[in-house]
C-alpha atoms as one frame of an Amber mdcrd trajectory, in Angstrom:
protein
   0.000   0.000   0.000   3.173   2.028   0.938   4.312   2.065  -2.804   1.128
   2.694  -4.258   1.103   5.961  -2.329   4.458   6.968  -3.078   3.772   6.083
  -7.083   0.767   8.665  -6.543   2.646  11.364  -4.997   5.873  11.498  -7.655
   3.522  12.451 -10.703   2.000  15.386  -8.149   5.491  16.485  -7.456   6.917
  16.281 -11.254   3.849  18.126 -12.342   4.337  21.209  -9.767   7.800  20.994
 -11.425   6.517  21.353 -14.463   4.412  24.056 -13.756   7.015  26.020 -11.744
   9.309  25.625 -14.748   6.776  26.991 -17.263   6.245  29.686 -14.799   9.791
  30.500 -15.367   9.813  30.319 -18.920   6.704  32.373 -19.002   8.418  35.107
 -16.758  11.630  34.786 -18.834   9.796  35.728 -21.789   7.928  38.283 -20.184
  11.220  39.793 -19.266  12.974  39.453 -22.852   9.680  41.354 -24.280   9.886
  44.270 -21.465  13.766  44.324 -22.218  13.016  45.015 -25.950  10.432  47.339
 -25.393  12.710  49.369 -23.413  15.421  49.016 -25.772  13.269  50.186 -28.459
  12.254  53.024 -26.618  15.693  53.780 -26.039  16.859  53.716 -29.602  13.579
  56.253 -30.484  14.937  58.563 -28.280  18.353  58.042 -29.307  17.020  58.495
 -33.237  15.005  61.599 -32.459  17.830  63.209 -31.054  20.326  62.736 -33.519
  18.012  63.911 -36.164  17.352  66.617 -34.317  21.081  67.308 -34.108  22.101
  66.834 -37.546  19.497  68.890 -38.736  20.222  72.241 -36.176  23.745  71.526
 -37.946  22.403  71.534 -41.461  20.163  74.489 -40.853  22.825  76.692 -38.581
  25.574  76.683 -41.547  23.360  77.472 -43.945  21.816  80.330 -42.066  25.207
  80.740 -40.793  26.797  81.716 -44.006  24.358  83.733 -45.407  24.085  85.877
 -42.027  27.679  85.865 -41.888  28.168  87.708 -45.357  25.631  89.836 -44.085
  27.565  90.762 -41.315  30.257  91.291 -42.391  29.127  93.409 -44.946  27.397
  95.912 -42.509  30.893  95.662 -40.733  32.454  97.019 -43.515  31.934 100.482
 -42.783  33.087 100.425 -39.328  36.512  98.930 -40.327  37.671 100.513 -43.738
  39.790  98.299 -45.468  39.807  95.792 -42.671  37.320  93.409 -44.502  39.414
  90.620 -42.992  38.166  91.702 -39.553  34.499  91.999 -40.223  34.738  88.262
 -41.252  36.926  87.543 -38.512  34.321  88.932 -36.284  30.896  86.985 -37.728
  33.384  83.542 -37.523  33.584  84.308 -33.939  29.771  84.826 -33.089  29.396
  81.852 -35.593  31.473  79.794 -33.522  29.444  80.686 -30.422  26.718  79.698
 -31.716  28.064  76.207 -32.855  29.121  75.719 -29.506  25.823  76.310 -28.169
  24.254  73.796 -30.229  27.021  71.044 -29.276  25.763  71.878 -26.094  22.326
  71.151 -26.212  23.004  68.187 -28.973  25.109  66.523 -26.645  22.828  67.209
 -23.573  19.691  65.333 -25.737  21.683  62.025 -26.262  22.962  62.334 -22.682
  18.777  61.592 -21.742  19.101  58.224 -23.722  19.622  55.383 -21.701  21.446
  52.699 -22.777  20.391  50.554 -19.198  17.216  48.798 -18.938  15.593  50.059
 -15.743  12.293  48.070 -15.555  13.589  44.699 -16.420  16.244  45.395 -13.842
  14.075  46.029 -11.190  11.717  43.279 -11.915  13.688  40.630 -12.714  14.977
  39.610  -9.478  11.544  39.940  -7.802  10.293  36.773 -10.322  13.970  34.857
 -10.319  14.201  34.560  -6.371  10.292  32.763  -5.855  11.017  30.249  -8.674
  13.943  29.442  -7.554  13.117  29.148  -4.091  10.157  27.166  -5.396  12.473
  24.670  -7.772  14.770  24.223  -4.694  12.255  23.375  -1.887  10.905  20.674
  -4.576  13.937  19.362  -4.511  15.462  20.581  -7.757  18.339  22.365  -6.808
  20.194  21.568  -9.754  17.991  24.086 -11.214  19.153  27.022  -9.320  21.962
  27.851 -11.487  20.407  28.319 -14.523  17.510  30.394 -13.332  19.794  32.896
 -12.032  22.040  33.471 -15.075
């Protein structure tokens, strides 16, 4: 009668195994699909800023040259046969400007995270009960893999 009741309790033990395991691969997944949302979201950013960058740097030397002629040809008058000066002058406002926009370029793709925040946070919250659960079964070969 002894072995009867032990035959019945090993397929209700393997089967809570079973189930705790596709638990895990059903978390697993769930974390590989939150990990590529966030990466996606990460590359948008990362897209939207360098576009916005390249085209501030496209726009500003356009604009740049034609308001630097300018300039320098309203200078004119002020330095007399200095027309190297009135250049020299709009490069240096140019250059200013330039700078300013590395600033603010480089202060954009600074906001793009290249970590993964959520899956971090929630991924050893659902490792730790499964593998407490696969070890208290018994299964404690287990434990290593479900905490790579």
């Amino acid at each position: 009668m002894s072995e009867n009741h032990q035959a019945g309790l090993e397929p209700g033990v393997a089967s809570m195994v079973g189930g705790i395991l596709e638990d895990a691969q059903k978390l697993f997944r769930q974390e590989i699909a939150l990990a590529q949302r966030e990466v996606a979201q990460a590359w948008d950013k990362g897209k939207k800023a360098a576009a916005l960058f390249a085209t501030a740097i496209v726009a500003f030397n356009v604009v740049g040259v034609l308001l630097g002629i300018m300039l320098a040809k309203l200078l004119y008058p002020l330095l007399p046969n200095h027309e190297w000066a009135c250049f020299g002058v709009v490069a240096g406002v140019v250059a200013l400007l330039g700078s300013a926009l590395i600033y603010h370029g480089r202060h954009r793709i600074n906001e793009v995270h290249v970590s993964l925040p959520q899956t971090a946070e929630t991924l050893p919250e659902h490792v730790q009960p499964v593998s407490d659960a696969v070890v208290s079964e018994g299964r404690s070969s287990t434990d290593p893999l479900l905490k790579r």
